[in-house]
N, C-alpha and C positions, 0 to 999 in steps of 0.2 A: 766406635766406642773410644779406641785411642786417641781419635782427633780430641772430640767432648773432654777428654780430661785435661789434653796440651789445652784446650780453651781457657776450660774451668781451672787451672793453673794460673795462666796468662792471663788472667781477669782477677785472679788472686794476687799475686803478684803486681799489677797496676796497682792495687786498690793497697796495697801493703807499702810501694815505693813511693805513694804519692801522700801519704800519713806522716813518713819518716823522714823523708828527703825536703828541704828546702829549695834543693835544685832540679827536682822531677821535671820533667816535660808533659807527664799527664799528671793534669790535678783534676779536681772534684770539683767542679765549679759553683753546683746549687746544689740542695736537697729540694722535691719534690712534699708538695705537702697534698695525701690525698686521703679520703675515706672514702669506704664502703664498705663490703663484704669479701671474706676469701675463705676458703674451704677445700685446701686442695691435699690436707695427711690422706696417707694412705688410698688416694684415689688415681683412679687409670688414666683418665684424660681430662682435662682443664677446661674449662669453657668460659670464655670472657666476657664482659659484659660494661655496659658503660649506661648512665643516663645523667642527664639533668637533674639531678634530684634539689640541687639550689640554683637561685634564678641568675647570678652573677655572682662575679668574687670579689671581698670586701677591699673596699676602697682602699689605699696606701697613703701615706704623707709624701711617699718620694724622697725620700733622706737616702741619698746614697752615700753617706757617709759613715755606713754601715755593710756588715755581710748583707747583700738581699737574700729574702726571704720570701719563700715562695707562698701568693696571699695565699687567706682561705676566703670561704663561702659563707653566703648570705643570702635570705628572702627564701625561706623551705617551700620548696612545691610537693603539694600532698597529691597530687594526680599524676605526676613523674615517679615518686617515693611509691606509687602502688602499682607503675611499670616493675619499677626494682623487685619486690616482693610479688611479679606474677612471676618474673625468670626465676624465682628460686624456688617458688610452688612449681615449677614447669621441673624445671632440674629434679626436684623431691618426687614428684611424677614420674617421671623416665626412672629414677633408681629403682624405683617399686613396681614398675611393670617386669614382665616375665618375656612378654616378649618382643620388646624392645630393649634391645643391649640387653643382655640378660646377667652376661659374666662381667658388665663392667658399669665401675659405679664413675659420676661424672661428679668431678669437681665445678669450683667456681670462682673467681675474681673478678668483683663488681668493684669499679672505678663511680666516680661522681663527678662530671662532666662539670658543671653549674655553667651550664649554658655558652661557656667561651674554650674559644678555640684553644688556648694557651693551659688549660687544662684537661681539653681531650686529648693534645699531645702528648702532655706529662703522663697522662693514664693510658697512653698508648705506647711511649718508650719502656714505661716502667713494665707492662705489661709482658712487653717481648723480651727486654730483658733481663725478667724473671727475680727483679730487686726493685728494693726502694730508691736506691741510688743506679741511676739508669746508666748504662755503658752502652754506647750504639754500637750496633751490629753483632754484641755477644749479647748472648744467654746465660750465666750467668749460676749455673744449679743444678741439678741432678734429680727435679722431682718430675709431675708425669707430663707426658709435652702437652702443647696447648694445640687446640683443635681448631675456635675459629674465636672473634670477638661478635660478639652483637649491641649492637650501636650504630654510633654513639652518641643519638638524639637528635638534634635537625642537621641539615643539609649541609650549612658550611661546617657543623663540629667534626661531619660523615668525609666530606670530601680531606679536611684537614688530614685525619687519620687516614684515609682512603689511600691517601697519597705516600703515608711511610708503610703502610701495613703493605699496597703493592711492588714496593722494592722487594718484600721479601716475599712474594708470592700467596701472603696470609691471608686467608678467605676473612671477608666480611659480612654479616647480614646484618641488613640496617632494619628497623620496624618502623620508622617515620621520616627516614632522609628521602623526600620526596624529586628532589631537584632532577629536571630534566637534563643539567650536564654530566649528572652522574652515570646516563646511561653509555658514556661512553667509554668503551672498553680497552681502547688506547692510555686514556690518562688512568684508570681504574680500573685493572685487569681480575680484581679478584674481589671486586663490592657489587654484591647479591643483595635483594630488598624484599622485602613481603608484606610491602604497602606498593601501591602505584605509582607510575612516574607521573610528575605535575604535569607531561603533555596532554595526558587523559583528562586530567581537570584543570588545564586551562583550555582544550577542548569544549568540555562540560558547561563553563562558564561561559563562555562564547555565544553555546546554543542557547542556553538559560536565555543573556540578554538579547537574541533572534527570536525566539521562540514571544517573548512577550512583547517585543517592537522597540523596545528601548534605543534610541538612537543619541542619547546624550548621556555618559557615565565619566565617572570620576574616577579613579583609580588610587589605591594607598598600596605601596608595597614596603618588607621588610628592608632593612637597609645591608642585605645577605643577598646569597646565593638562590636560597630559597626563593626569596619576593621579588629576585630581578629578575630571574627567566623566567619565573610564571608569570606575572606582570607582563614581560616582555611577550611572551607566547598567546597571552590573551592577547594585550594590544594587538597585534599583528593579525591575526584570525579576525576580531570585530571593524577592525579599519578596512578589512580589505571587502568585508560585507557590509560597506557603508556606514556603520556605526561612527560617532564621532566621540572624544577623547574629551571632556570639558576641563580636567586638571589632573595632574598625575602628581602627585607628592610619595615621601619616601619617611619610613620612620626608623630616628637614631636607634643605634644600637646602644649607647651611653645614654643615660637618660639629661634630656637636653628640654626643659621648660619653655627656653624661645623657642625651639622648632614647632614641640606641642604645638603649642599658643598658634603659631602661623598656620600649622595646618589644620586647625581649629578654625582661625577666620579664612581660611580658603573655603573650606567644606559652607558655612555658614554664605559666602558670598557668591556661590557658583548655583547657578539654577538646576545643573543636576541633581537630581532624586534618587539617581542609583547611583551606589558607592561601591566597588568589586574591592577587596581588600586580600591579600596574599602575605600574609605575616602570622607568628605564632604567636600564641594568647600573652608570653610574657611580652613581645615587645608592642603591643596591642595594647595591653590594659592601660598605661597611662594615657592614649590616648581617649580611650573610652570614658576614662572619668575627668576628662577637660572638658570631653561632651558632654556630659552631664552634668559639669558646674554648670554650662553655660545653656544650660535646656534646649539643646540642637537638637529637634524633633524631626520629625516629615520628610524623615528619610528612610530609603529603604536599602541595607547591607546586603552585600554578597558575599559570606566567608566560607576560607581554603579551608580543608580539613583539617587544620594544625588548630585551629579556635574554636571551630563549628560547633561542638560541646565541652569546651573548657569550662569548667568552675568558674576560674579564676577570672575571665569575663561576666560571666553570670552574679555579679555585685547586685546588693538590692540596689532601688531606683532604676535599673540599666531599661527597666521595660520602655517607657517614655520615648529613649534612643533607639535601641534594637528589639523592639516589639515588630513581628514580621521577617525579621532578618531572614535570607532563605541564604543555605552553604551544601558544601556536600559533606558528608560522611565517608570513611571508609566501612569496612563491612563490618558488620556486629554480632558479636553471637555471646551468648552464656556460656560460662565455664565452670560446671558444676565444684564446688569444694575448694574455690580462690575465696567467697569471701569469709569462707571460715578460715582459713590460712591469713587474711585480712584481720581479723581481727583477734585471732589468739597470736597476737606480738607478747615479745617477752621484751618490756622496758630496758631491762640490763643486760642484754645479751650483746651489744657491741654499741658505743661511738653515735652510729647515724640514728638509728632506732633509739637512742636517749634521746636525740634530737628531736624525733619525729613528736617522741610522748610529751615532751617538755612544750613546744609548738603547738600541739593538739589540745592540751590542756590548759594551757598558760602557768605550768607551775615547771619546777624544778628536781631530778632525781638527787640530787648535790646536799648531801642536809648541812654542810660546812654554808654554801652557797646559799642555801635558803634562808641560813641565821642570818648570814651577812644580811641578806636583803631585807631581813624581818630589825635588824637591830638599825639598819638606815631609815628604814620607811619609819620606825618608833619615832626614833630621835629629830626627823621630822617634822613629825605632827604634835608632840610634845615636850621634845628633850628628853625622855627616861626612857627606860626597859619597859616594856609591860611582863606581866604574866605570862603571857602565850610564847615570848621567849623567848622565857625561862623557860619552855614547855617545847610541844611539840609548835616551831615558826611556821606562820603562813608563808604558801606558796609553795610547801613541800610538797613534791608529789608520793601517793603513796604505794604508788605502781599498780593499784588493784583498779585502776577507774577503768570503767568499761566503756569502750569503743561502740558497742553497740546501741548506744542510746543515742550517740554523735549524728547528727546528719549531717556528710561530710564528703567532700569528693570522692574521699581515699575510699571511701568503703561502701561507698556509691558501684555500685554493679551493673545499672542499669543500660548505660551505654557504651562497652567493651570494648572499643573499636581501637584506637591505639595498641592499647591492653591484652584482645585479641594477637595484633600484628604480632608483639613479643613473642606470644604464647605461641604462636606461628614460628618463629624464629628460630629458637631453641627448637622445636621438634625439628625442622628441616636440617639442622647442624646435630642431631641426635641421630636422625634417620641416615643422613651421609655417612655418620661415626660405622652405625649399622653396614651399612654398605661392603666400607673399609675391612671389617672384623671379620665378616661373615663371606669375604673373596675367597673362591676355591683355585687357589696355586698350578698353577699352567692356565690359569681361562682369566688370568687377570688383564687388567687395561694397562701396565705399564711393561717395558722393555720384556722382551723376552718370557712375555704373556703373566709376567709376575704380580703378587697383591704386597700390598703396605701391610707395616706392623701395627696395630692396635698403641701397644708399650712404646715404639721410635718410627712415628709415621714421620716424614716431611710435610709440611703447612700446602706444597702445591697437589701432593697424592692428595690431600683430604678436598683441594678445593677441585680436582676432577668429580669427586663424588656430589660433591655439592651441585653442583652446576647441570649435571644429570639425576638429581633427585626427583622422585616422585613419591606422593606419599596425601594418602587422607588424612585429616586434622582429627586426633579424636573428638566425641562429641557432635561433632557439627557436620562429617565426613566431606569438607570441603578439600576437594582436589588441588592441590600446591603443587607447580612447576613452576622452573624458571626456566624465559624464554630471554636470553640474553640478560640474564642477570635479572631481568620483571616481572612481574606476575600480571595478569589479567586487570585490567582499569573496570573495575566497579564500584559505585559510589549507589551512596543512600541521599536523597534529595530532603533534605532537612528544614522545617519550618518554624522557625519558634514562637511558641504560642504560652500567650502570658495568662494565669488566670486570675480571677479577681483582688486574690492577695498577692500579686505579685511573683508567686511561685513559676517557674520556666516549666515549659515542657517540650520536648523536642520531639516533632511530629514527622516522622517520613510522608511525604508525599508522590514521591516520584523516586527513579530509578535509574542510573545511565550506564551504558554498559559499551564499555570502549571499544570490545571485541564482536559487536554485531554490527550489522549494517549502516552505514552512514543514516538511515530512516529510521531506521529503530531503534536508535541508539539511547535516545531519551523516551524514557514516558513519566508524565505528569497531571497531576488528576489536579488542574486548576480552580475547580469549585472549591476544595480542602484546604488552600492558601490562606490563610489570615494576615493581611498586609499590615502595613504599621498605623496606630490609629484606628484600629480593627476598619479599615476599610476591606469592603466586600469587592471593587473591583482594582485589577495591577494600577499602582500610579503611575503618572504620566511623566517621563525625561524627555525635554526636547528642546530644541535649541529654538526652532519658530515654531508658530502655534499649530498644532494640530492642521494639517488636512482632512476637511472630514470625508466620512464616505462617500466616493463620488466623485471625487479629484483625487488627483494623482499629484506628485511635488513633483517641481518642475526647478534643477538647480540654478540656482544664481552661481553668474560668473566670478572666481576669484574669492568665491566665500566656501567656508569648509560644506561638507556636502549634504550635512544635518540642518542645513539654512536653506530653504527653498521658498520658493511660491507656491501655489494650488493652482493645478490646472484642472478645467472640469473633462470627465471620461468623456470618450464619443460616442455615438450612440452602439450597443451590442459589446458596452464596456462597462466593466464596474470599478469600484475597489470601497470593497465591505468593512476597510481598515483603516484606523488613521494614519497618516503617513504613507501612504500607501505610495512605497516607489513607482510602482506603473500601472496602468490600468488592466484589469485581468479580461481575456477576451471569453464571454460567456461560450458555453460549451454549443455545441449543438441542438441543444435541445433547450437552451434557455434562450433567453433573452432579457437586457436590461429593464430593470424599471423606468420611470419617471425620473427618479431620484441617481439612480445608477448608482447605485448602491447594492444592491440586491440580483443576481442573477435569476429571476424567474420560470417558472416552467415555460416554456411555449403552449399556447394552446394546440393542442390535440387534436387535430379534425381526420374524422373519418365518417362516412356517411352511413350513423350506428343505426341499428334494428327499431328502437325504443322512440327516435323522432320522428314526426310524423312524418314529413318526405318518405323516411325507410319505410312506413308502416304504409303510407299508401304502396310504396312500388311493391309492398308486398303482397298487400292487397290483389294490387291489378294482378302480379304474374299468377298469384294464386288462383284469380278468376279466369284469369285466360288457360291456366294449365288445366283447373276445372272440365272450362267449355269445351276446350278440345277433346280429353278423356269424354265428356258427354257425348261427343261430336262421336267417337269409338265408337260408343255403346250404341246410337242410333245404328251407327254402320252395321255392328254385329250384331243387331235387332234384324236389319233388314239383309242380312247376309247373301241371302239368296237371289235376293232380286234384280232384276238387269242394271242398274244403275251403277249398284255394288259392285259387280262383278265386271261392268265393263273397264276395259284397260286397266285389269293387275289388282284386285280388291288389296294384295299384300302390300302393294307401295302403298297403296291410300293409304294402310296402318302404319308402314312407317314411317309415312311421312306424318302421320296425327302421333309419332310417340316422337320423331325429332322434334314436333315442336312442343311436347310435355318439355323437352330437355332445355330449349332454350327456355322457355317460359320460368322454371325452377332453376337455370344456371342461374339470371340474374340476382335470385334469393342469394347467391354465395356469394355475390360483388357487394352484397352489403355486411356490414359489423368491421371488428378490426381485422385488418390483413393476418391470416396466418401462411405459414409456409402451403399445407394442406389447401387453404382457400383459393391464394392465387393461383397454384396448377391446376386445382379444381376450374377455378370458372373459365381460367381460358380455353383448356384445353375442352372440359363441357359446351364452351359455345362451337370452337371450331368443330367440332365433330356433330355436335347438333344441325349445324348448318348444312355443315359435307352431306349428313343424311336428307336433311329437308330436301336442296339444292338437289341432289344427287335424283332424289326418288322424281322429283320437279324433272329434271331432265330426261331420265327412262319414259317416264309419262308423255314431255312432250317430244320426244320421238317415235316414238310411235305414232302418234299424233300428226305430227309432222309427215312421215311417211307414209302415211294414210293421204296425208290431203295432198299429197305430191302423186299418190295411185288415178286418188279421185278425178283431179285434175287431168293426169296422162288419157284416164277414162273419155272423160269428158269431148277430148281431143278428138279422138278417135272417133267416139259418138259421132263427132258432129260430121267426119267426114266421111264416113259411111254413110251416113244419113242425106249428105249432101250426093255422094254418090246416086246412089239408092232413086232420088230425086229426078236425078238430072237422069236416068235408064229409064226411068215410066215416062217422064214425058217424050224420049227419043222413042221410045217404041211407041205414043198415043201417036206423033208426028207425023210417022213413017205407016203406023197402020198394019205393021205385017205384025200376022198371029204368030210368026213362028220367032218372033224375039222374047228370048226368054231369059230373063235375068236371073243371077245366081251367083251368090253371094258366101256361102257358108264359110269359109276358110276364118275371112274376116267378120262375120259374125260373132266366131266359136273366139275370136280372138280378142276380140272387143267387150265379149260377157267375160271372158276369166280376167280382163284387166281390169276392169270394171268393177267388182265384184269389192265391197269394201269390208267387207269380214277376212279377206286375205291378207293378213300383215308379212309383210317382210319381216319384223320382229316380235316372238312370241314374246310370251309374258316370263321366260325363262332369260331369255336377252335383257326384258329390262332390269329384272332384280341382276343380274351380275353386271351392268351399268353400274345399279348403285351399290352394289357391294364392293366392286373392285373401288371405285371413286370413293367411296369411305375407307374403305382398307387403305388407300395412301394415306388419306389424310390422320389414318389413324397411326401410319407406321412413321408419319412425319414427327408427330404430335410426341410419339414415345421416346422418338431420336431426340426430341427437345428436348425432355424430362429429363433423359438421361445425361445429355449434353452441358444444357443448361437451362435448368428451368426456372422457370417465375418464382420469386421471394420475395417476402416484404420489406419494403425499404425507411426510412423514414427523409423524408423530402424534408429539408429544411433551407434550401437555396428559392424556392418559390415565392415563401413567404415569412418576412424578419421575425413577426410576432408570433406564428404560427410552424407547429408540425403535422404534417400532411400524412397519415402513412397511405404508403398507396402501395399497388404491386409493381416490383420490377420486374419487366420480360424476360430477364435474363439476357436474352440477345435478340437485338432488330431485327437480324438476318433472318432468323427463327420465326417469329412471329410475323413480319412480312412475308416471307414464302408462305406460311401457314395461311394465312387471310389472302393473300394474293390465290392460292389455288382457290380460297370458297365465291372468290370471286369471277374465277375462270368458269367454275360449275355455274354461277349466278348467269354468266354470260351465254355460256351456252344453251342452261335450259329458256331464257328470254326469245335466244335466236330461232330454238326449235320451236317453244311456243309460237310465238310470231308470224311461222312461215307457218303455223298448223292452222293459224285464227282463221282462214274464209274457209276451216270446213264445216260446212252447213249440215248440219243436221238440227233437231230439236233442243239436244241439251249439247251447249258446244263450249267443252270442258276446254278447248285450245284459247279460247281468249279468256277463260277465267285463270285460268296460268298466266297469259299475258299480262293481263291488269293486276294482278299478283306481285308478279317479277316487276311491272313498272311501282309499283307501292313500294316493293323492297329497297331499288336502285332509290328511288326521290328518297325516303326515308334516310338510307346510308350517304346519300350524297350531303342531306343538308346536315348529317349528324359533323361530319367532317371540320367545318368551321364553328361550329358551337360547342364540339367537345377543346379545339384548340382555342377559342376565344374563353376557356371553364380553368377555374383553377380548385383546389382542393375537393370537398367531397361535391361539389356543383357538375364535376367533370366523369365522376362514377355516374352520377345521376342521369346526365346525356346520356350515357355508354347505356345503362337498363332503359331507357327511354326509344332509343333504335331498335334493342334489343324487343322489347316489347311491342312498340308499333310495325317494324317489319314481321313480326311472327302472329299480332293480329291482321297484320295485311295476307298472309300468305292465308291466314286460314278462316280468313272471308271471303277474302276473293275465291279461292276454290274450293270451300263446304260450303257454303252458305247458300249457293244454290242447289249443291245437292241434296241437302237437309230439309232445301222447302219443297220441294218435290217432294223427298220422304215422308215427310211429316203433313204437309199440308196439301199436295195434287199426286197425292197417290196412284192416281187414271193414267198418270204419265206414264210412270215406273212399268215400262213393257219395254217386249223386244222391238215393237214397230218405230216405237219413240226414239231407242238408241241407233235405231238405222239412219244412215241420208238421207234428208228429207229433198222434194223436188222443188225448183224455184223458177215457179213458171216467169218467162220473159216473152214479149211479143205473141202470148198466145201458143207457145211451142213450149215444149219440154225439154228446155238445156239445160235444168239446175242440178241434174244428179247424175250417175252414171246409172242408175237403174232406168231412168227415163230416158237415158238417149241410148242404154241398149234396145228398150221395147219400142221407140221410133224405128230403129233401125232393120228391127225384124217386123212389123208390120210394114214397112214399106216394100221389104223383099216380099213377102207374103202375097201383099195386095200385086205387085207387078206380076207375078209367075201365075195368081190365078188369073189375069185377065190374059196372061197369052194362051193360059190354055181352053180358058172361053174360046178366044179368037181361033 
């Protein structure tokens, strides 16, 4: 407090010795000429505030042969003038809520920037040091401190100020200083913003022209802070995505005719169609009405968000120019009770707001002013006074005219997006204040856990609060932080769309949103685009013509990279786009067209149900699973009978239900592949087989081992027999009665070997033959399942045009072992077949196994080079085609004679029939073992009676 007075002394004191003294060393150098609003009696803390509310400041002659004199302003902006009056609805706002700041009412000190630097200074010096006559580094007063400034309208007025406010640690919140240098926090340690940094939207702009292919643009930026590093930031983004640069110009900041004009006939002389432009509506609009003296149509704008819905661009005729224009937006929302605060202005209540009425209206509050004007304009038009005045002068205004009838930027609501930011602004330096006031002493953030005073804060305790603010906007309950000073890059995708009188409407289309993922960062609904010229599709920028679909550009050497040739795609390559830097390689499942242009499906092949191929193989397996089931029911008709019953009636059935199984697996090799189908069929075939195979080999071992008895019989037979022989004739020889031959031992041994109903293996041995010999193939089959089993695949390496789906094995090993065992079975039951074929009896089941097994092997052996000579579903078709002709070989070859005996020589069907039949040779009986045991004992017979005749 002592300090503050020695100041406020010492600042008295200057200002007093430099009045009176002739010899002072501080004088007063300039006065300060500024307007706007102040409002700080009797209020707790200050809030400052700055905008553009005029477009530049009036010209000078330059007579320094004078005190200078600091200009004033000129060209009123009504869409600035209604920033100013949202900060003090915002302010009016806050005082009246309850709970926000509740005990503290906020003041205000609104400066008026008019757009140049040299006046956001002056409103920045003056501002800190708390007079009209600015003294740097004091303060100057004793009323209630200042909290933060909000300002102070674009980018360079922001950094200007940025720069003396951070000497003193003085927070800043800008609502439109967009400029990516400002994020840095070294040069600008205390400038907070509540609009996005230009990197977001020179980002945005970037995708825009990717997103629609544009590779030939023009570029306009401000001749500021603003339009060089956005400018600069796009350039650099679209160059290095191949994009090429056709003209880059710059627009004065002093309004300069030749430049116009030149950058007029540039725009006009460059075959680019896109124009990216980064500059704000004031130093914009001369440019846009040289365009439009000179009717520069058949273009299509890119605007930053400083002009994207400015009025003040939106001049009639501008449609012809900027019909189509597409820009971004920042975020928009309603703010219930601004534009009635818009429009109950009170004409006389300060200075800028006369200004605004007198502007708005075209008359004057001045009624001294208004005579002058009316007793000019008389004299004239006729040299005398009129009547009127004598009376009430034209031109007077009468302060009651109503704003509401006006259609007018200012009071234009519709698109609140700057407007909003403000409204933003002020709460976030409200809610900080909040913060401040409402600190509970020992839990504070500064030394020694302490909180600031509300009544004597310092400028950097209030900008710790700021910096960590958080807080919902009312109304809109839009979440506001700053992350390093920024807020969140969200934009509105903006279209401008003219309608038939002329009227603008700005249309969102799309959304970009800086904080999501590099892919989803934009969305744009490009059917909604109304281009310029109401063209329905994007126009074409290019530096060479069009590649069309189907070629790819192909760079020329030493020219920029937007100049190419066309090369055409190779084949299983497209490019659906023009320009198309590379050719895109179709996916797997496509394939080029003709044209190559078009990735196409591949055709599909699988060998479905519904063609006929399917419908025959399903026919057949259906017939043959049929016949076999019939083949059953004959069986179990004749159940009983010796045919049935001989060698194991229970294989015969299961070997007639393996092959129901093959016959029906092949059904599941056709349609599309599912997971279900491929394990289904294969595993269905191999165990079908294992069973057929398996019961095949029980059967023909037994078989086997019978003709291996018969034969041993035989043996025997003959040489007993021969025996037997040569004893009668030695006893006829010799003549003595007392030779008596005698045999039994080998008789007895000869009939029980002999005897062919004696099996070595019962019917008990062969089912657990085939049940163990299934049980592998079945515990093999499950390991595979589980391991790795068959899935559907889709083949598209076979064939370019086509996708094959077929089933994958899952693993070779797997299914080689699997078939490699039904092969071992195969081999076996052939060899016991085989070795069973010369037993002779009536019905001799051992060579209808054989010719069986040989049908199987020729079948599978020729399937072998025709399934690999097969490709797509030709190659299913072989595979049910083996499958089906080996399982009608097997079950013809060994039913079909059984069945015609049942059904048609029923006389057969006995036991004498199933026995060994004799096969006389030379008149002797060696064909059976029953015939060369009864040689054998009528030969002993016949010897022993004639000895004992003798």
């Amino acid at each position: 407090m002592e300090i503050g007075r020695f100041l406020l002394g010492l600042c008295a004191f200057f200002y007093f010795y430099s009045s009176v003294s002739a010899e002072s060393t501080c004088k007063l150098k300039a006065k300060f000429n500024l307007s706007g609003y102040k409002d700080i009696e009797k209020k707790k803390v200050v809030v400052g505030g700055m905008f553009p509310v005029h477009k530049r400041i009036a010209s000078t002659d330059g007579n320094t042969s004078r005190v200078p004199v600091s200009s004033g302003c000129e060209g009123f902006n009504f869409r600035t003038f209604r920033w100013t009056q949202t900060m003090l609805f915002t302010i009016n706002e806050i005082n009246q809520r309850t709970d926000l700041l509740p005990n503290t009412d906020l003041g205000y000190v609104i400066y008026d920037s008019c757009f140049t630097i040299s006046k956001a200074v002056e409103g920045t010096l003056t501002y800190l040091t708390g007079q009209d006559e600015a003294v740097p580094n004091y303060r100057c007063g004793t009323g209630a401190p200042l909290a933060a400034l909000v300002g102070a309208g674009g980018s360079d007025l922001s950094i200007a100020t940025a720069r003396i406010l951070g000497l003193y640690h003085f927070p800043q919140v800008s609502y439109c200083s967009t400029c990516s240098a400002l994020e840095s926090k070294f040069q600008f340690p205390t400038f907070l913003r509540t609009i996005p940094n230009d990197k977001h939207q020179s980002t945005a702009m970037a995708q825009l022209v990717l997103h629609f292919g544009w590779t030939w643009v023009g570029t306009i930026a401000a001749d500021d802070d603003y339009g060089k590093y956005g400018i600069k930031d796009f350039k650099e983004q679209v160059e290095e995505a191949g994009v090429c640069i056709s003209f880059s110009e710059t627009l004065p900041k002093v309004n300069s005719p030749e430049d116009i004009q030149r950058i007029v006939e540039t725009v006009v002389a460059s075959t680019a169609k896109i124009i990216v432009v980064f500059s704000s509506d004031v130093d914009l609009s001369p440019l846009i009405l040289e365009l439009l003296r000179h009717n520069v149509t058949n273009r299509t704008w890119i605007a930053s968000e400083a002009w994207v819905t400015s009025a003040l661009i939106n001049q009639p005729g501008v449609s012809s120019v900027l019909g189509g224009t597409l820009g971004f937006g920042v975020k928009r929302a309603d703010i219930p009770g601004l534009q009635r605060h818009l429009l109950d202005l009170d004409p006389y209540a300060d200075p800028l707001t006369e200004e605004f009425w007198e502007t708005m209206f075209n008359c004057t509050l001045d009624y001294g002013r208004a005579l002058r004007q009316a007793k000019q304009m008389a004299k004239e038009v006729n040299g005398t006074l009129s009547r009127a005045v004598r009376g009430i002068p034209e031109g007077l205004c009468t302060g009651s005219e109503s704003l509401v009838q006006l259609n007018n930027t200012y009071s234009d609501v519709s698109q609140l997006r700057i407007t909003y930011s403000v409204y933003k602004a002020v709460y976030a330096v409200a809610h900080a204040l909040h913060n401040l006031e409402y600190c509970v002493q020992g839990q504070g953030p500064f030394s020694g856990n302490s909180c600031a005073d509300i009544t004597n804060f310092e400028p950097w305790q209030l900008m710790y609060y700021l910096k960590n603010v958080h807080f919902k906007v009312p109304h809109t309950n839009e979440e506001v932080y700053f992350e390093d000073g920024d807020v969140k890059g969200f934009y509105d995708i903006i279209n401008w769309k003219f309608s038939s009188n002329g009227e603008i409407a700005y249309v969102t289309v799309g959304q970009y949103n800086g904080s999501a993922a590099p892919e989803d960062r934009m969305t744009i609904a490009n059917d909604s685009i109304v281009w310029n010229n109401e063209m329905l599709e994007p126009p074409r920028s290019v530096c060479s013509e069009n590649c069309q679909p189907g070629t790819r550009k192909g760079i020329r050497q030493g020219e920029p990279v937007c100049c190419f040739d066309c090369i055409p795609c190779a084949d299983g390559e497209i490019s659906n786009t023009t320009n198309a830097r590379e050719c895109i390689l179709c996916s797997g499942d496509n394939w080029s067209n003709e044209a190559h242009d078009t990735c196409i499906p591949k055709i599909i092949e699988f060998l479905a149900f519904g063609e006929p191929l399917g419908i025959t193989l399903i026919v057949i397996s259906a017939f043959g699973a049929l016949v076999t089931i019939a083949v059953g029911v004959v069986f179990i008709v004749h159940i009983g009978t010796p045919l049935v019953k001989v060698n194991d009636a229970l294989l015969s059935f299961s070997l007639l239900f393996s092959l129901v199984v093959t016959f029906l697996c092949s059904i599941v090799f056709l349609g599309e592949p599912q997971d279900w189908s491929c394990m289904t069929s294969q595993v269905a075939l191999a165990l079908g087989f294992a069973l057929c195979l398996s019961s095949i080999m029980g059967k023909a071992a037994v078989l086997m081992l019978r003709a291996q008895a018969l034969k041993a019989a035989r043996l025997r037979a003959k040489a007993a027999a021969k025996a037997a022989k040569a004893a009668a004739e030695a006893a006829a020889n010799s003549g003595s009665p007392d030779v008596i031959v005698t045999n039994t031992n080998n008789n007895n041994d000869t009939k029980a070997s002999a005897d062919p109903e004696v099996d070595v293996l019962t019917c008990a041995h062969q089912r657990a033959i085939a049940a163990v010999a299934t049980l592998i193939q079945a515990i093999a089959c499950t390991v595979w399942l589980i391991v790795l089993p068959p899935h559907p695949v889709k083949n598209t390496s076979a064939q370019n045009i086509k996708i094959i789906l077929e089933c994958d094995e899952g693993s070779v090993v797997f299914i080689c072992c699997i078939f490699a065992y039904d092969i071992l079975l195969a081999l076996l039951a052939f060899v016991f077949a085989f070795i069973a074929r010369k037993l002779e009896d009536h019905f001799s089941e051992a060579k209808s196994m054989t010719f069986g097994m040989l049908v199987f092997f020729i079948v599978w052996i020729s399937f072998v080079p025709a399934y690999l000579s097969t490709r797509g579903k030709f190659m299913v078709a072989v595979q049910i085609f083996a499958i089906l002709a080996s399982s009608f070989g097997l079950l013809t070859c060994i039913f079909l004679p059984k069945c015609y005996v049942l059904l048609v020589k029923p006389e057969r069907n006995t036991e004498e029939m199933m026995r060994p039949r004799a096969k006389p040779r030379d008149g002797t009986s060696t064909g059976t073992s029953a015939s060369l045991a009864t040689a054998a004992t009528e030969v002993n017979t016949t010897t022993a009676s004639t000895a004992i005749d003798d």
